[in-house]
C-alpha positions as CSV (number, residue, x, y, z in Angstrom):
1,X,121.6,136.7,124.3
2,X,120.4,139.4,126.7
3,X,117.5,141.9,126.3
4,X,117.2,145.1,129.2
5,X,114.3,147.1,129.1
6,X,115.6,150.7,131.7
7,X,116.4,148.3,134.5
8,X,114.5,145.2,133.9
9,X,116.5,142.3,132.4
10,X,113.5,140.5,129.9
11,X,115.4,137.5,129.1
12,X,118.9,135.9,129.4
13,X,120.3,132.8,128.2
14,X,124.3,133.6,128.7
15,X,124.3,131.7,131.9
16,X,123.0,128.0,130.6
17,X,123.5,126.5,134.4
18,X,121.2,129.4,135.7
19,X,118.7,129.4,133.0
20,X,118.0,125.5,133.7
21,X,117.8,126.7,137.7
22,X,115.7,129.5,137.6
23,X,112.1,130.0,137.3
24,X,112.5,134.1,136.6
25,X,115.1,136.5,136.5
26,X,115.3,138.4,139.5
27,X,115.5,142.2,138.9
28,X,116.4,145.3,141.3
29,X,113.5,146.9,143.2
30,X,113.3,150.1,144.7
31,X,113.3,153.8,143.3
32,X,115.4,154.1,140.0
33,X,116.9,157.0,141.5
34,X,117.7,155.7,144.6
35,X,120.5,157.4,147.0
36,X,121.9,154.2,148.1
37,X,122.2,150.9,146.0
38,X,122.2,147.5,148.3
39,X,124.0,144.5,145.9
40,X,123.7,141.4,146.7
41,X,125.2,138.0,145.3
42,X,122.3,136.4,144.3
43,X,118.5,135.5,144.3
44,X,117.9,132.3,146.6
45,X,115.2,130.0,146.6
46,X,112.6,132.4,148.0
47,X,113.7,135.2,145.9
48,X,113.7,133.1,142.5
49,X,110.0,131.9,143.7
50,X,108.8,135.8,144.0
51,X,110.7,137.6,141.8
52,X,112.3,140.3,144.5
53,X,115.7,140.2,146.0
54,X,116.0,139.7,149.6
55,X,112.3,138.6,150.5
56,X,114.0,135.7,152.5
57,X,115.4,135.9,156.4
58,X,118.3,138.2,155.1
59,X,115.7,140.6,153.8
60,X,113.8,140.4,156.8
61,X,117.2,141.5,158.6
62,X,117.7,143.9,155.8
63,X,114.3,146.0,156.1
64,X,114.6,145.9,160.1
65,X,118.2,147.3,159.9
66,X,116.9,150.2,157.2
67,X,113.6,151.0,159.6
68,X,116.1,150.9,162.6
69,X,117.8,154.4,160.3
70,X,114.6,156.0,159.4
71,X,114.5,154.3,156.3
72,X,112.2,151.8,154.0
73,X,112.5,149.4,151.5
74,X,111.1,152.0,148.8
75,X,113.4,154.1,150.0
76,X,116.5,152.2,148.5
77,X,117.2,150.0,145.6
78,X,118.3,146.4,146.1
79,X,119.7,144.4,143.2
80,X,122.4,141.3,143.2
81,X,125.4,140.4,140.7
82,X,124.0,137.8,139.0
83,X,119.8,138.0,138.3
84,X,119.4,134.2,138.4
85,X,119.6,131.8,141.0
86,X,122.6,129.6,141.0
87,X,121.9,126.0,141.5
88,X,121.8,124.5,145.1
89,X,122.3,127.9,146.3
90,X,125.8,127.8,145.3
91,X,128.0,130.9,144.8
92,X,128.0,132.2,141.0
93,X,130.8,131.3,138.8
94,X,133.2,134.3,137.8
95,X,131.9,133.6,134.3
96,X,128.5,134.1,135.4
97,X,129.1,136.9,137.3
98,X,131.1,138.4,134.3
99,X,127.9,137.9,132.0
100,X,126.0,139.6,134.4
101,X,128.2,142.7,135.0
102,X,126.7,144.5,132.0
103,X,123.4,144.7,133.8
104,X,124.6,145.3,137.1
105,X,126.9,148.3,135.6
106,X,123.8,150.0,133.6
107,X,121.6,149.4,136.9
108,X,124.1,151.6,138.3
109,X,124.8,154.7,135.9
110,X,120.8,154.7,135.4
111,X,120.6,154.8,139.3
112,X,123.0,157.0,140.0
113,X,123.3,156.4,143.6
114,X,125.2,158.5,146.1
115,X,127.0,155.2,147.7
116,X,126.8,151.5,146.4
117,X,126.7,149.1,149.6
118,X,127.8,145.4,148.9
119,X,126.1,143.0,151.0
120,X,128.7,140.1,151.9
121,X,132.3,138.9,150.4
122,X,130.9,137.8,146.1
123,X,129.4,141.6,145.6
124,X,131.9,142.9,148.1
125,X,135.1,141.0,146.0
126,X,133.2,141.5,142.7
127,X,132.8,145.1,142.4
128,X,136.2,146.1,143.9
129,X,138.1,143.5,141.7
130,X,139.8,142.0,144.7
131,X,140.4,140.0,148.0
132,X,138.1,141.3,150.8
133,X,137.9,140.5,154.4
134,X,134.6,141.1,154.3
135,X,134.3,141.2,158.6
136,X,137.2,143.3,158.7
137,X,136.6,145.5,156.1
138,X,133.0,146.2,157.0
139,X,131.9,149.6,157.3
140,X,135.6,150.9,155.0
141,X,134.6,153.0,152.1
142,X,136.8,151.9,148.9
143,X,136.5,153.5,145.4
144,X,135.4,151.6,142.2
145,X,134.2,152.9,138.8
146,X,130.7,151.3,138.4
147,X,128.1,152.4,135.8
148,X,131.1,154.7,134.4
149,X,132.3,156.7,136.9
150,X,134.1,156.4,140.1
151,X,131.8,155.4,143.1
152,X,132.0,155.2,146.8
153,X,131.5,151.7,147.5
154,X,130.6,150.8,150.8
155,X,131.5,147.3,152.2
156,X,128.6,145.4,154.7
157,X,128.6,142.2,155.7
158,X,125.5,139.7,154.3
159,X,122.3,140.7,157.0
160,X,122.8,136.2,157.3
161,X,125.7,136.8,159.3
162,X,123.7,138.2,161.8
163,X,121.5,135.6,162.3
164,X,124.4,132.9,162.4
165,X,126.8,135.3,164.3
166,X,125.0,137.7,166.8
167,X,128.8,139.2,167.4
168,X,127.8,140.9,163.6
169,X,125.0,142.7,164.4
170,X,126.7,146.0,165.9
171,X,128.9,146.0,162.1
172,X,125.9,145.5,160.5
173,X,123.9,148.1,161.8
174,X,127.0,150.7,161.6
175,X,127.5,150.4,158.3
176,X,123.7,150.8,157.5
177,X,124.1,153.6,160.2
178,X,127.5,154.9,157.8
179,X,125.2,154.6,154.4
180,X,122.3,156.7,155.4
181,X,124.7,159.1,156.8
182,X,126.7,159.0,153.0
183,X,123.5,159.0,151.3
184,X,122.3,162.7,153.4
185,X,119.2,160.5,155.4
186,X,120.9,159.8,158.6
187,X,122.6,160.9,161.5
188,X,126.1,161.2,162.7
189,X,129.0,162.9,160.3
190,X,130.2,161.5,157.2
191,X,134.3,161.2,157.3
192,X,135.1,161.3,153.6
193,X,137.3,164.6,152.8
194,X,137.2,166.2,149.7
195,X,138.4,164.8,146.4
């Protein structure tokens, strides 16, 4: 049903609707022992056509937000829920994103990042099992267990809200701002106390 190779997903058919949609599976990128882990929802059109996640207008806002904190692309590793586009763009189905968690929670343990950021509301309400006001809650720090153990998870709002609500640039940029600083590669003071 599913074959992983260390990070790679090789071939998938749990999802039928995706596997009629897609033209690859869209994998992570980035170092495999990256300090901060970006997840996405999905790939889109662009990204099923190239194979990366967030190569689109997101991903453009993406990399200029990471440069903007001293850091690259290779610097992080980007992945999304679910590895294959949904149809139409559409948002994936809790079933798909079920069949997808396996991956997505080995991705993580392998990784071993220092914080997990979700980009928008599906990775944001999928990872911390629950309602999130995703423009409210940006920049909040909540705790899941990911990949095994408990995680600082690190809510963001989609880079596309920015370029369909200028008003979301500032959170956007402080939460980037807020990862780096979690992850030991930015400026300003981390306010997480002790366990």
């Amino acid at each position: 049903m599913g074959t992983m190779e260390g990070l790679e997903v090789t071939e998938c058919t749990r999802c039928p609707a995706l596997v009629d949609c897609r033209s690859r599976i869209v994998n992570g990128t980035g170092p495999d022992d990256a300090d901060i882990l970006f997840v996405g929802e999905g790939p889109g059109a662009r990204e099923d056509e190239q194979g990366e996640p967030f190569v689109g207008r997101s991903g453009s806002v993406l990399d200029g937000g990471l440069r903007d904190h001293g850091l690259a692309r290779a610097d992080v590793r980007i992945t999304n829920c679910v590895r294959c586009r949904p149809p139409e763009n559409r948002d994936p189905t809790k079933e798909e994103l079920d069949n997808c968690r396996e991956y997505l929670e080995h991705e993580i343990a392998q990784v071993d990042p220092d914080v997990v950021v979700t980009l928008g509301k599906v990775p944001s309400e999928h990872l911390l099992d629950r309602d999130v006001a995703v423009t409210r809650e940006a920049g909040t720090i909540a705790n899941a267990e990911l990949g095994g153990e408990v995680r600082d998870v690190l809510v963001c709002v989609h880079p596309a809200a920015t370029l369909y609500d200028r008003s979301q640039e500032s959170t956007f940029r402080n939460t980037l701002d807020k990862a780096a600083t979690l992850a030991g590669s930015g400026g300003g003071q981390s306010n997480l106390g002790e366990f």
